[in-house]
Kinemage of the C-alpha trace (Angstrom):
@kinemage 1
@onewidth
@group {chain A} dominant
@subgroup {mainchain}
@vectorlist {calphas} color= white
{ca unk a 1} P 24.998 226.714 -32.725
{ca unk a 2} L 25.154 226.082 -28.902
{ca unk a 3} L 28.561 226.806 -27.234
{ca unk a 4} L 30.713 224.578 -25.624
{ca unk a 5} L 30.117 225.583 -22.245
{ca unk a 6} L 26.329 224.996 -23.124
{ca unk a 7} L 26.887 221.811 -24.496
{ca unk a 8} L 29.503 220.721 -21.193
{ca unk a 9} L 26.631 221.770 -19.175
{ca unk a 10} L 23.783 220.048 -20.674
{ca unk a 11} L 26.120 216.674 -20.444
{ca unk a 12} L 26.670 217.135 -16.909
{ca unk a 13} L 22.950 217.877 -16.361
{ca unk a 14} L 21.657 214.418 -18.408
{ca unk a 15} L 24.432 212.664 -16.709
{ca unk a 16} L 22.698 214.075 -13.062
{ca unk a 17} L 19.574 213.252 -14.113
{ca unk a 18} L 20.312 209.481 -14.988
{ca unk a 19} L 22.315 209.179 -11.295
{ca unk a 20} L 19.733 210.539 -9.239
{ca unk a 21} L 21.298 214.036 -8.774
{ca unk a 22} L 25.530 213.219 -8.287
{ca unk a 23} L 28.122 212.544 -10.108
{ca unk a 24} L 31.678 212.301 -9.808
{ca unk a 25} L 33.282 212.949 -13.240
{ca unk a 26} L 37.628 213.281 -13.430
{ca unk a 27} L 38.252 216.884 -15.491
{ca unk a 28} L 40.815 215.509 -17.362
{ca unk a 29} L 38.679 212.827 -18.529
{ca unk a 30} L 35.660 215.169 -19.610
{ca unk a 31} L 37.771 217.514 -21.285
{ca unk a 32} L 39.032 214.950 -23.509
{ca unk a 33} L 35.582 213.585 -24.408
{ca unk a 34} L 34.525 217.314 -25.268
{ca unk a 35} L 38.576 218.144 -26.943
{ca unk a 36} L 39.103 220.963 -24.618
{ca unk a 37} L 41.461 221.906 -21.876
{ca unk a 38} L 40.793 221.096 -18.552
{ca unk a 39} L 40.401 224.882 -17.493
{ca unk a 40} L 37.192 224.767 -20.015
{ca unk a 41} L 35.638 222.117 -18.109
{ca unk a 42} L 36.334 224.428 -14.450
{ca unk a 43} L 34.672 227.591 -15.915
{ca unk a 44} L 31.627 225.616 -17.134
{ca unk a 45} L 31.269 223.931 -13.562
{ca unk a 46} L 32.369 227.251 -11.654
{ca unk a 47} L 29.859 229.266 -13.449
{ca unk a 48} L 26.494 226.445 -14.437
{ca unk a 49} L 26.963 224.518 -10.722
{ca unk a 50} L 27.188 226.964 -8.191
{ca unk a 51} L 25.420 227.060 -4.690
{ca unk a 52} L 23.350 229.965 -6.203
{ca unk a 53} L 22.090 227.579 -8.685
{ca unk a 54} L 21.167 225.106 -6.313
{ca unk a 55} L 24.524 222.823 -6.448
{ca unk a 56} L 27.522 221.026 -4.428
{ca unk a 57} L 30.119 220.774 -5.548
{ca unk a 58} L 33.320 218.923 -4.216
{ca unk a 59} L 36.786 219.267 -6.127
{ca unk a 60} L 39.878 217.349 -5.444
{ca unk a 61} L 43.225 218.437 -7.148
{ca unk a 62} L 45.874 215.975 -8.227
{ca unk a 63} L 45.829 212.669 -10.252
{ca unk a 64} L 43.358 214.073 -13.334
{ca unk a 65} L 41.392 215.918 -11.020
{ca unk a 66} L 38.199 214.165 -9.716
{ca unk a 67} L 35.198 216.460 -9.329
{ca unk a 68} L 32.104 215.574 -7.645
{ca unk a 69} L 28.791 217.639 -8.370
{ca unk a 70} L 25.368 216.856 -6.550
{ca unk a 71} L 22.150 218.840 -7.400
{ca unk a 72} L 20.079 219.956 -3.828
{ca unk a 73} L 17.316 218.079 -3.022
{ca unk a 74} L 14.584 220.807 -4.112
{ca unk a 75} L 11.445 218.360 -2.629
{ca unk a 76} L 12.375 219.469 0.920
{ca unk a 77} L 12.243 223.474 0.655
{ca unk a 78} L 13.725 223.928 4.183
{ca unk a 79} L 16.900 222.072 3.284
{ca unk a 80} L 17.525 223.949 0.437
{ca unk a 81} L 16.946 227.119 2.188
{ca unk a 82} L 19.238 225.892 4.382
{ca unk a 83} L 21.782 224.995 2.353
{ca unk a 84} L 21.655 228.729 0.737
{ca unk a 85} L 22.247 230.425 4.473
{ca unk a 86} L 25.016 228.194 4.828
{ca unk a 87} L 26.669 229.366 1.479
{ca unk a 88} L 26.055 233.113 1.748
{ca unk a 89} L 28.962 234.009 3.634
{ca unk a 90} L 29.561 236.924 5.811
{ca unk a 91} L 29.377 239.120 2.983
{ca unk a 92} L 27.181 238.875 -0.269
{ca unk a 93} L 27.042 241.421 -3.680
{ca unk a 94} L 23.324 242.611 -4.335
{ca unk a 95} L 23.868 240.581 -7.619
{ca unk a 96} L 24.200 237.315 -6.053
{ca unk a 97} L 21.697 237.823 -3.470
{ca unk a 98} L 19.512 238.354 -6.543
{ca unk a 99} L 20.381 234.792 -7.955
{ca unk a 100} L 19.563 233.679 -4.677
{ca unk a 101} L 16.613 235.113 -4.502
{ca unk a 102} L 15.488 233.929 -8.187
{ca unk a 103} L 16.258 230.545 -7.508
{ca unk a 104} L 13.917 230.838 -4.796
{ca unk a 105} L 11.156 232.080 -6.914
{ca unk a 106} L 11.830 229.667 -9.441
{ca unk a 107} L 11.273 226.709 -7.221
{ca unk a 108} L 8.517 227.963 -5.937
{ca unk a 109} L 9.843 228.927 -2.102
{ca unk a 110} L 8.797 232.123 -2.066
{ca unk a 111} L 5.983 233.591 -3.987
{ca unk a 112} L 6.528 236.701 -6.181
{ca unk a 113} L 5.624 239.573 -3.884
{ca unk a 114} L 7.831 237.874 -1.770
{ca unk a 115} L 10.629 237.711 -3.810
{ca unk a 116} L 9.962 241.908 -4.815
{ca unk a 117} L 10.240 242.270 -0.914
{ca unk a 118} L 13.502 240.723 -0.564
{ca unk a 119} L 15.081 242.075 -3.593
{ca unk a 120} L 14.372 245.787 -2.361
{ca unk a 121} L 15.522 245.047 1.164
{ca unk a 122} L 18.717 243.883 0.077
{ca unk a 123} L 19.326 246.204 -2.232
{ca unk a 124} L 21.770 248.820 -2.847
{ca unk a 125} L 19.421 251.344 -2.736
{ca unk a 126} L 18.088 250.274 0.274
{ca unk a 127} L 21.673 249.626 2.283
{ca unk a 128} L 23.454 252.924 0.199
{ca unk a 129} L 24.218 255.139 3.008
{ca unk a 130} L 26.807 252.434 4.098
{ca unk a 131} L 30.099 251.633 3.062
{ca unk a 132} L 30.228 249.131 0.605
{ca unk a 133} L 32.011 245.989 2.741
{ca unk a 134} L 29.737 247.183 5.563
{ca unk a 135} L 26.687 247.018 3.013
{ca unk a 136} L 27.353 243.633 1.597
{ca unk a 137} L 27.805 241.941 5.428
{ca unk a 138} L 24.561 243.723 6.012
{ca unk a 139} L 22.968 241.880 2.882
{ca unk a 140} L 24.542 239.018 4.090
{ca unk a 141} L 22.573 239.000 7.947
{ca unk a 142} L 19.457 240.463 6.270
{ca unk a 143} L 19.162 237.729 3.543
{ca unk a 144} L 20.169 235.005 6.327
{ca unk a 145} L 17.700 236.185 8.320
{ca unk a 146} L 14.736 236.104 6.095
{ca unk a 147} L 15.731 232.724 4.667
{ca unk a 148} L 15.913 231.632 8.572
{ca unk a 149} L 12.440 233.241 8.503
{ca unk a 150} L 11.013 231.016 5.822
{ca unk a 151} L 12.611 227.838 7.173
{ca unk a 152} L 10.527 227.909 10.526
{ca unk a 153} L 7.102 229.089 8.911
């Protein structure tokens, strides 16, 4: 039997797919459709639509809560890639940069050598003689700069 989250998620999804990739849902709203508490519906959208999995999203507090989601556009790699320099931060875990880098793969942006290449780079093997908030700025800069990389190829 599928979980809640799951089943939140796959809603959201469907509900993307039949708007062309946004939506603007109110969490109080959705949680009583699914008979939850509002938190349930902020877990599911703070862990399933992140920036690492190739989402925007846009929250507003107050008055139920409105919540706006839009999936990347994924036909124009470069504005993707884009859009994952701009959410890495100054500082990144080798876990995420991992996401990042599968998503990548995934949709076909890099190839899989490529992908093997970045993941050792970044990792902590790799960046281990340095202090651990020096190490993940480093992986920041390094993965910025081969996403920058494959943007003007």
């Amino acid at each position: 039997m599928a979980r809640l989250s799951d089943i939140i998620e796959d809603f959201l999804k469907e509900l993307m797919d039949e708007t062309n990739g946004a939506i603007e849902i109110q969490r109080n709203e959705l949680a009583n459709h699914f008979n939850c508490v509002p938190s349930q519906i902020n877990y599911v959208i703070d862990t399933r639509f992140t920036s690492e999995r190739g989402y925007f999203v846009e929250s507003r507090r107050g008055g139920g809560g409105h919540i706006k989601i839009k999936r990347i556009n994924l036909t124009r790699p470069s504005s993707y890639l884009m859009h994952a320099v701009n959410s890495i931060g100054d500082a990144i875990s080798q876990q995420s940069a991992e996401a990042f880098v599968n998503n990548f793969l995934d949709y076909d942006m890099v190839n899989e050598n490529e992908a093997l290449l970045m993941k050792a780079a970044v990792s902590d093997k790799a960046l281990g003689l340095i202090e651990r908030f020096q190490r993940d700025r480093l992986r920041s800069r390094l993965l910025k700069n081969m996403l920058m990389t494959l943007i003007v190829r």
